[in-house]
TORKETI-649638 format. One record per residue (C-alpha): residue in one letter; x, y, z. Coordinates in steps of 0.5 Angstrom, whole numbers, padded with zeros to 4 digits. Each point is the difference from the previous one (the first is absolute). Layout:
<recs>
> rest | c1 | c2 | c3
> a | X | Y | Z $
...
</recs>
This chain:
<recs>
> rest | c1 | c2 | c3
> x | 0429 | 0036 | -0093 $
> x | 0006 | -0004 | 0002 $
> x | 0006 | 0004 | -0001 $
> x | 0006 | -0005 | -0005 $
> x | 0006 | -0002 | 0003 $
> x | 0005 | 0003 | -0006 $
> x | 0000 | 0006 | -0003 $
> x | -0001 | 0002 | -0007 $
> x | 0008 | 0000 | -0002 $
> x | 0000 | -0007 | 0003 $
> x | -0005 | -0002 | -0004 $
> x | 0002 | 0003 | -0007 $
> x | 0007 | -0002 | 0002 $
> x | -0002 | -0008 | 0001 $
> x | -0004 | 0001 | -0007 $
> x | 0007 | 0003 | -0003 $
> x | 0003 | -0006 | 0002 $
> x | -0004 | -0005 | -0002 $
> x | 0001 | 0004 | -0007 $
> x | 0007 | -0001 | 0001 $
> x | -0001 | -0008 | -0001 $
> x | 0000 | -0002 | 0008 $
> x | -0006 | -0006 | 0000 $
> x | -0006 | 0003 | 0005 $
> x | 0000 | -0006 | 0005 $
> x | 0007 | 0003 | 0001 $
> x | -0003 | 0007 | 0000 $
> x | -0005 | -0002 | 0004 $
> x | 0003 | -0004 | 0006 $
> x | 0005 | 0004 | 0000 $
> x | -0005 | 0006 | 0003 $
> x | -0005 | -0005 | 0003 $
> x | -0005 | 0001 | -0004 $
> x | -0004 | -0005 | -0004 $
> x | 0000 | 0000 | -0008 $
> x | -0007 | 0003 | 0000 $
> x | 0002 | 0006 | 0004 $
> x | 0006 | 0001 | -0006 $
> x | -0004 | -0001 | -0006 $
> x | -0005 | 0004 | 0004 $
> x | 0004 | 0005 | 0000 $
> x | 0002 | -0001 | -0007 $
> x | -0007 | 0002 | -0002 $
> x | 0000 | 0006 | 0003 $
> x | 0006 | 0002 | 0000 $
> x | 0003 | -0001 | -0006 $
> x | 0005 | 0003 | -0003 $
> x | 0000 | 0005 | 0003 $
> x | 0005 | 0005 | 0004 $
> x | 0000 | 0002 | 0007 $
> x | -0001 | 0008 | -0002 $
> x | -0006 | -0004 | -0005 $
> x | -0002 | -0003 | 0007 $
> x | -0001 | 0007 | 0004 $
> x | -0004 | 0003 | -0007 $
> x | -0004 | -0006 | 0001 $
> x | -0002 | 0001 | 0008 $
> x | 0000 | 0007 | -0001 $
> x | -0005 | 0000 | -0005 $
> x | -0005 | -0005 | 0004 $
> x | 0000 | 0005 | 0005 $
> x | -0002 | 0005 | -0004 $
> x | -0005 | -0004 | -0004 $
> x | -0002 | -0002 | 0008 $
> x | -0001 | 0007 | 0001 $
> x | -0004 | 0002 | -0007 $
> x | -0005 | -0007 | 0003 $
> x | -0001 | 0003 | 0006 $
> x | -0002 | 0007 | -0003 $
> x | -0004 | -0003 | -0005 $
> x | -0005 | -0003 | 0006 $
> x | 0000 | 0006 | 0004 $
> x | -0003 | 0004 | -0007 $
> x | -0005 | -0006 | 0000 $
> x | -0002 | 0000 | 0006 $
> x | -0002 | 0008 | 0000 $
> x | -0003 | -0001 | -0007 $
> x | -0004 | -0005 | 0002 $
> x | -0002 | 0004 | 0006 $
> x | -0001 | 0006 | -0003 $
> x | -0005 | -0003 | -0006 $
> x | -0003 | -0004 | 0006 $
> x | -0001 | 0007 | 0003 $
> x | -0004 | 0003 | -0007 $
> x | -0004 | -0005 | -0001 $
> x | -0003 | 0000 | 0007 $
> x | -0001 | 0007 | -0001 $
> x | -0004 | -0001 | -0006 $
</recs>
């Protein structure tokens, strides 16, 4: 995946300016960037903080974590009814 050129506190200080009153063209010429990243980023970033953003991507690791092990039982446990039901 393509690592983004602006770090979250970039991004949510963008978002508070545009709360502040500044017009997105603004904004986004300023960074470089196209008004469909910002309101992008808007979706996704919304009125957040940036501690709220580190909770997020922690969470999304953890939640990464979880799928992975959820495949790994999965796996076994169809391996296992497989194995049974030869058995049989």
């Amino acid at each position: 995946m393509k690592k983004g050129r602006f770090s979250e506190a970039q991004i949510v200080s963008a978002l508070k300016k545009q709360e502040a009153g500044i017009a997105v063209k603004e904004i986004c010429r300023e960074l470089g960037i196209s008004e469909a990243t910002f309101y992008n980023w808007k979706a996704k970033y919304g009125g957040m903080e940036v501690n709220d953003v580190a909770k997020m991507k922690q969470m999304e690791a953890e939640i990464s974590e979880y799928k992975k092990i959820v495949a790994e039982l999965s796996l076994e446990n169809r391996a296992m009814k497989n194995l049974i039901s030869k058995k049989l």
